[in-house]
C-alpha positions in Angstrom: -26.1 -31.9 -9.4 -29.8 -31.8 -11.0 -31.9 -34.7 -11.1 -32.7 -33.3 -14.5 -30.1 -32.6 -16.9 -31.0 -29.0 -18.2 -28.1 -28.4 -20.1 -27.6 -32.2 -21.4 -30.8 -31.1 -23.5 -29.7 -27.4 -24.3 -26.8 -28.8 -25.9 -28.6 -31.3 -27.6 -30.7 -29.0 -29.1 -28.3 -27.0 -30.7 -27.0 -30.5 -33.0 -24.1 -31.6 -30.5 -24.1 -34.3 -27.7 -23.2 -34.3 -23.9 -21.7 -37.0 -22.2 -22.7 -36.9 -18.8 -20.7 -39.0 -16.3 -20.6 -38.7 -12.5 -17.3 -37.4 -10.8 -15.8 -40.2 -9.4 -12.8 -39.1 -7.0 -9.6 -41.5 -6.6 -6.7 -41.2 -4.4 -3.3 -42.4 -6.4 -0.1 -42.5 -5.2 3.5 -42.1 -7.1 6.1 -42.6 -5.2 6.0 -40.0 -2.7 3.6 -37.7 -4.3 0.0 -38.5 -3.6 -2.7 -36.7 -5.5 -6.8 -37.0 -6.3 -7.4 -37.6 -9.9 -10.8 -37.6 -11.4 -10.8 -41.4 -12.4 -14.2 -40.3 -14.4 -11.9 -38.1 -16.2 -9.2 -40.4 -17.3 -11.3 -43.1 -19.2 -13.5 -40.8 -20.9 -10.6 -38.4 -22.0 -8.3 -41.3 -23.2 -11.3 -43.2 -25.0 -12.6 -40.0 -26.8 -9.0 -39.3 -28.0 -8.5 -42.5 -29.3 -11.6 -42.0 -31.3 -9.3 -39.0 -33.5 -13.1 -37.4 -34.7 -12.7 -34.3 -32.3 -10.4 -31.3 -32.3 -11.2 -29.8 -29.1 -12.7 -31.2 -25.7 -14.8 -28.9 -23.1 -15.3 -30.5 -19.9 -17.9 -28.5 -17.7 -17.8 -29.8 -13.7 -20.4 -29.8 -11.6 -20.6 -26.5 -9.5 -18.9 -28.0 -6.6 -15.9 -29.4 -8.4 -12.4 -28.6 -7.6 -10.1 -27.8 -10.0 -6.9 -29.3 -9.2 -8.0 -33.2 -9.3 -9.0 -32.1 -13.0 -5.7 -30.9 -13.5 -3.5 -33.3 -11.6 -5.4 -35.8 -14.0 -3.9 -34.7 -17.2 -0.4 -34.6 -15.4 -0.8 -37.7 -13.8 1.5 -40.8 -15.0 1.0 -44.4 -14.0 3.2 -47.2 -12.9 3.3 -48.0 -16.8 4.4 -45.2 -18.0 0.7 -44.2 -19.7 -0.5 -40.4 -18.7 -3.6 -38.5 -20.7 -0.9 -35.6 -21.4 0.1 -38.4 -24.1 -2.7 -38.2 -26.0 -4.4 -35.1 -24.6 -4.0 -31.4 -23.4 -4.8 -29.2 -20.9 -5.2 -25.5 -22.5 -7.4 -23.5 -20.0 -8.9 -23.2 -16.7 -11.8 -21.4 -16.7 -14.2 -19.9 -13.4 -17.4 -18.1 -14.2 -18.4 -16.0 -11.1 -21.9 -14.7 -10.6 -21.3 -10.9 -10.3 -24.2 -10.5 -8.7 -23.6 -12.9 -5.4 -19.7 -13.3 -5.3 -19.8 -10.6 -2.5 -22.9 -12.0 -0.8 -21.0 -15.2 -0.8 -18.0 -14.5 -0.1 -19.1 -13.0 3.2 -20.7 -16.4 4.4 -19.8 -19.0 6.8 -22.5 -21.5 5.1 -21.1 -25.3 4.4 -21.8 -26.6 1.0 -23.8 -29.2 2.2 -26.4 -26.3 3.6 -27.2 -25.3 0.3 -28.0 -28.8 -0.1 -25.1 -30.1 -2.4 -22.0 -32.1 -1.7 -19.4 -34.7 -2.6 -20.9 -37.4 -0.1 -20.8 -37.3 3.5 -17.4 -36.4 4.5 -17.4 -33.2 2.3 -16.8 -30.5 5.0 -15.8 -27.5 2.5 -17.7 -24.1 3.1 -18.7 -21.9 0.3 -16.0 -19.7 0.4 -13.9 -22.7 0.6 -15.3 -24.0 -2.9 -15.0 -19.6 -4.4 -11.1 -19.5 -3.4 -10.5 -22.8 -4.9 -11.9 -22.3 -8.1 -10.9 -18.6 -8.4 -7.1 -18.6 -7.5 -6.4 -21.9 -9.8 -8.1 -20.1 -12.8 -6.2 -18.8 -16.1 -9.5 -16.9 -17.0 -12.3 -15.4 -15.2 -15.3 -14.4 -16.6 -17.4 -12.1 -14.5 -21.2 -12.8 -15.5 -24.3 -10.7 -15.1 -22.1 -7.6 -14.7 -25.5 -6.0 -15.7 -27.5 -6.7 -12.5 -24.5 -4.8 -10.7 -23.5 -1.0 -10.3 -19.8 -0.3 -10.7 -18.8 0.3 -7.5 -20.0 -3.3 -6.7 -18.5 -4.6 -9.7 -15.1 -2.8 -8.6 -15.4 -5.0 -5.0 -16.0 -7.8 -6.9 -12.9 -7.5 -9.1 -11.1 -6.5 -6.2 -12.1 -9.7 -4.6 -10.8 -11.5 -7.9 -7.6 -9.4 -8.0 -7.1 -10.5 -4.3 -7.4 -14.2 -4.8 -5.6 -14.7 -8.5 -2.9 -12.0 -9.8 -2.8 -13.2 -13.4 -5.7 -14.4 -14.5 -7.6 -12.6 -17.6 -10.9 -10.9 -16.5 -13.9 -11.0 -18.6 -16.4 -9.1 -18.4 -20.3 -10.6 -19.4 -23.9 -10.4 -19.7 -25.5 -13.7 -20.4 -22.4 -15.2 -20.9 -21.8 -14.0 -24.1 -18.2 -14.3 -24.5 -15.5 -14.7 -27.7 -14.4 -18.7 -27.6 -11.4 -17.7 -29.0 -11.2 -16.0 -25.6 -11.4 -19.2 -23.9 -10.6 -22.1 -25.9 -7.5 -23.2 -27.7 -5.8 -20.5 -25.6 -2.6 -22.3 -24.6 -2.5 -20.4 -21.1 -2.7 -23.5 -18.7 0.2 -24.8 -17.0 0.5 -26.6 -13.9 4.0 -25.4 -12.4 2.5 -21.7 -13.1 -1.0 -22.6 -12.2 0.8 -22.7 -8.0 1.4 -18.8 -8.5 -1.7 -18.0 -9.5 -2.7 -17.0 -6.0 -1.3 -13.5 -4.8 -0.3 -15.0 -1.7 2.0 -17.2 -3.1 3.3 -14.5 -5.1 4.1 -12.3 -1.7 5.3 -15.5 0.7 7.8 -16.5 -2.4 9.2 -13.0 -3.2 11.5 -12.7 -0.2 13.4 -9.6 -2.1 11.2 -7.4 -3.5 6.9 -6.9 -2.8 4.6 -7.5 -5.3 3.8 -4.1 -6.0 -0.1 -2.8 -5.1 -2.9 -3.8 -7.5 -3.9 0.1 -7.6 -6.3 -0.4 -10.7 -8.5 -2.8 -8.3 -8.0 -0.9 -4.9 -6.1 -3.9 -3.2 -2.9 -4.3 -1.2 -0.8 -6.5 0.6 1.8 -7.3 3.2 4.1 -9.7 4.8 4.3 -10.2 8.6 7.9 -11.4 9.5 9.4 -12.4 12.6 11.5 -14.8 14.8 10.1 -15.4 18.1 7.0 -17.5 18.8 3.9 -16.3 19.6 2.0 -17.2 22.9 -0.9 -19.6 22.3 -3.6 -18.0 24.1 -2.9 -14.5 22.5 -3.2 -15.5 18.9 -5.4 -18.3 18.6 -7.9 -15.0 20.5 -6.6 -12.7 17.3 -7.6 -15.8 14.9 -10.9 -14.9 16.0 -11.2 -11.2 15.9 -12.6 -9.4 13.1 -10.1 -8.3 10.6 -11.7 -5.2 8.5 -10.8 -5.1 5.0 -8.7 -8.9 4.9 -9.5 -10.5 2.0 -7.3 -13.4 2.2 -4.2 -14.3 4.5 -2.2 -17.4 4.2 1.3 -18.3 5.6 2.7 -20.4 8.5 3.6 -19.7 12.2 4.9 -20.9 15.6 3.9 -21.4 19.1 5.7 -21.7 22.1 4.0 -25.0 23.8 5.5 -26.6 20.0 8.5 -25.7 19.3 8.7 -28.4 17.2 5.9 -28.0 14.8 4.3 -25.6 12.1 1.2 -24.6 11.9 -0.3 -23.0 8.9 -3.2 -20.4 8.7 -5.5 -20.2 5.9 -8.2 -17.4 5.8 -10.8 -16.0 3.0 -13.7 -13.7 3.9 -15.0 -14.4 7.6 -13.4 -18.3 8.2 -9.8 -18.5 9.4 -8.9 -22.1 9.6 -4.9 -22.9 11.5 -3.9 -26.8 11.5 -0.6 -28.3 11.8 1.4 -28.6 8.6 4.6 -30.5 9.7 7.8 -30.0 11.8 10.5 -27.2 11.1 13.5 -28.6 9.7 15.9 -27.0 13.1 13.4 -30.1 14.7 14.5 -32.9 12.1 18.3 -34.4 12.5 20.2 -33.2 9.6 20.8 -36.6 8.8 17.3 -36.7 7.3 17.4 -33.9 5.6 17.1 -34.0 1.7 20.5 -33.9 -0.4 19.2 -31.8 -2.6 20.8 -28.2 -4.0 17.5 -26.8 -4.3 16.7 -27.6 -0.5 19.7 -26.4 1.0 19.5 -23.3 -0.5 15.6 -22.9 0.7 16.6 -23.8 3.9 19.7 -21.6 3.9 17.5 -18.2 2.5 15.0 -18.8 5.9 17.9 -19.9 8.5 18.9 -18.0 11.6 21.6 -18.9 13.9 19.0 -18.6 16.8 15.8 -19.9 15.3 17.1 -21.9 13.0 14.0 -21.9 10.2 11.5 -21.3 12.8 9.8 -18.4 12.1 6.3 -16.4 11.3 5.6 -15.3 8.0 1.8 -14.6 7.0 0.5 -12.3 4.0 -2.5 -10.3 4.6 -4.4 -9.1 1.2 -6.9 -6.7 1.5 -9.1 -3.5 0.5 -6.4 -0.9 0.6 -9.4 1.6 1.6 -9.9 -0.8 4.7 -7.4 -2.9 5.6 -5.4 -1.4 8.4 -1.5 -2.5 7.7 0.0 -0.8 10.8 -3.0 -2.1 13.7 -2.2 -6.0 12.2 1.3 -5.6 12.9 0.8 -4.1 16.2 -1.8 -6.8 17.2 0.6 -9.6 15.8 3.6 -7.8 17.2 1.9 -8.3 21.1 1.4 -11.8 20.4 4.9 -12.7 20.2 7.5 -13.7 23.2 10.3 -10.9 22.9 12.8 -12.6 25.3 12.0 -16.1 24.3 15.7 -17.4 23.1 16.8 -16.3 26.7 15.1 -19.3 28.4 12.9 -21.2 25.4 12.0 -23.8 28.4 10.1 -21.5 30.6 7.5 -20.6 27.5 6.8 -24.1 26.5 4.1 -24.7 29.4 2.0 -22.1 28.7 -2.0 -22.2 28.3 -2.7 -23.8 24.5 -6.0 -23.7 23.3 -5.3 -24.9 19.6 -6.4 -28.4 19.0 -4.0 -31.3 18.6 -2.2 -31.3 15.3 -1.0 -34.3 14.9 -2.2 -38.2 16.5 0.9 -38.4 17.5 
């Protein structure tokens, strides 16, 4: 992001050579999945393969990068047939976090673009936006300056970690002196695995048995369950409460004014976002419903003969000294409409201060 490249001439120094290129984003579509690929990524990757002089490749992102376009990009496959994983592959994602400001940061509301860096205009990502990103997709993470930090911050900050990514390898630095062999040629990264990085997709997947409690890193968790919808005004007011000790919640849930529609909540340190994510599938005719095993039996694990799949199910991870389990059940639990399948009709006019999801 520099107007002088530091490390192009750090690198140089030391006998080897940088090719610097700027991160060019493009949308591609394939059949129905669409994905962002880092078009920057898939000439220079394919052309320095073909060359058959190197043995490894490092590619270092700016700051600001997402990790997933860099992945999707080796995964990607064309309408020729023709995909990087061909000629090249992806062995490790790795995060360096400052040890020393990961808490600081991870407290803040700041947008990117207030620190005076972005992708271009319509970049509306905060900070902690760009953290849980680049944390949770991770295979290792390498704590750095754990020397400018005592250990009961460097316990938050793992905590923090431990919160976000359940299975990535921790590292501990100074300097960032770390083994390569630690972090290259590795043979950890793949992407189906990569989507359960996150321990909330861990909990919201597990309907049988909870993850059990990260004890060595003070964390814990929990899944809010039920059936009944929750009344607009009363949760979109507990979106914006303080929740001690919440380090990140994710899930879905339903409101009574859309009975129709699913709206998902996303939270990390102080920002809780909610948006519209689709319909339930008790809202879609059956007749255009995948015929697929896999779905049926999805749909079949989540039915009820009332609610069909409409339901709430959120996971709260948190500081297990400070997140209070019982009170965020008991807040949630008051949100909800007890005698709602008795007359759904008379709850669907109630006050709704949530945004429009959808144009249409």
């Amino acid at each position: 992001m520099s107007e002088v490249n530091i490390d192009a001439g750090l690198v140089e120094r030391g006998g080897s050579s940088l090719s610097r290129t700027e991160e060019k984003l493009v949308e591609m579509s394939n059949g129905c999945i669409c994905c962002t690929l880092r078009e920057d990524l898939l000439m220079q990757v394919r052309d320095l393969a073909i060359e058959g002089k190197f043995d490894y490749l490092l590619i270092e992102s700016t700051g600001i990068s997402e990790p997933l376009p860099v992945a999707t990009t080796f995964d990607f496959r064309d309408e020729q047939g023709q995909s990087l994983a061909d000629v090249a592959q992806l062995d490790t994602m790795v995060t360096v976090v400052d040890a020393a400001n990961l808490i600081k940061n991870y407290s803040s509301t700041d947008f990117i673009r207030d620190h005076g860096e972005s992708l271009g205009e319509e970049d509306e990502r905060t900070l902690v936006d760009l953290l849980v990103e680049q944390i949770e997709f991770a295979n290792v993470i390498i704590i750095n300056k754990v020397d400018l930090v005592n250990q009961e911050e460097l316990q938050i900050v793992k905590s923090i970690i431990r919160s976000l990514n359940a299975k990535a390898k921790i590292i501990d630095s100074t300097m960032s002196q770390v083994d390569l062999a630690q972090v290259m040629n590795t043979g950890r990264f793949n992407l189906e695995e990569a989507q359960d990085h996150p321990l909330w997709a861990q909990e919201l997947n597990n309907h049988k048995e909870h993850i059990p409690e990260t004890e060595e890193y003070g964390i814990t968790s929990f899944v809010y369950r039920a059936r009944e919808p929750f009344i607009p005004e009363k949760i979109h007011a507990f979106f914006y409460q303080e929740w001690p000790g919440v380090v990140r919640s994710k899930g879905f849930f339903g409101i009574s004014n859309r009975p129709e529609f699913v709206g998902e909540l996303s939270q990390a340190g102080p920002l809780v976002r909610h948006q519209g994510m689709g319909r339930w599938w008790s809202a879609v005719p059956k007749e255009r419903w995948p015929d697929d095993e896999d779905f049926k039996r999805l749909v079949n694990e989540d039915w009820d003969d009332q609610f069909g799949d409409r339901r709430q199910e959120v996971v709260f991870i948190g500081l297990k000294a400070q997140m209070n389990e019982q009170k965020i059940r008991q807040q949630l639990d008051v949100c909800l409409i007890k005698r709602y399948i008795n007359d759904p009709k008379k709850y669907e006019k109630l006050k709704d201060p949530f945004p429009a999801w959808f144009a249409e």
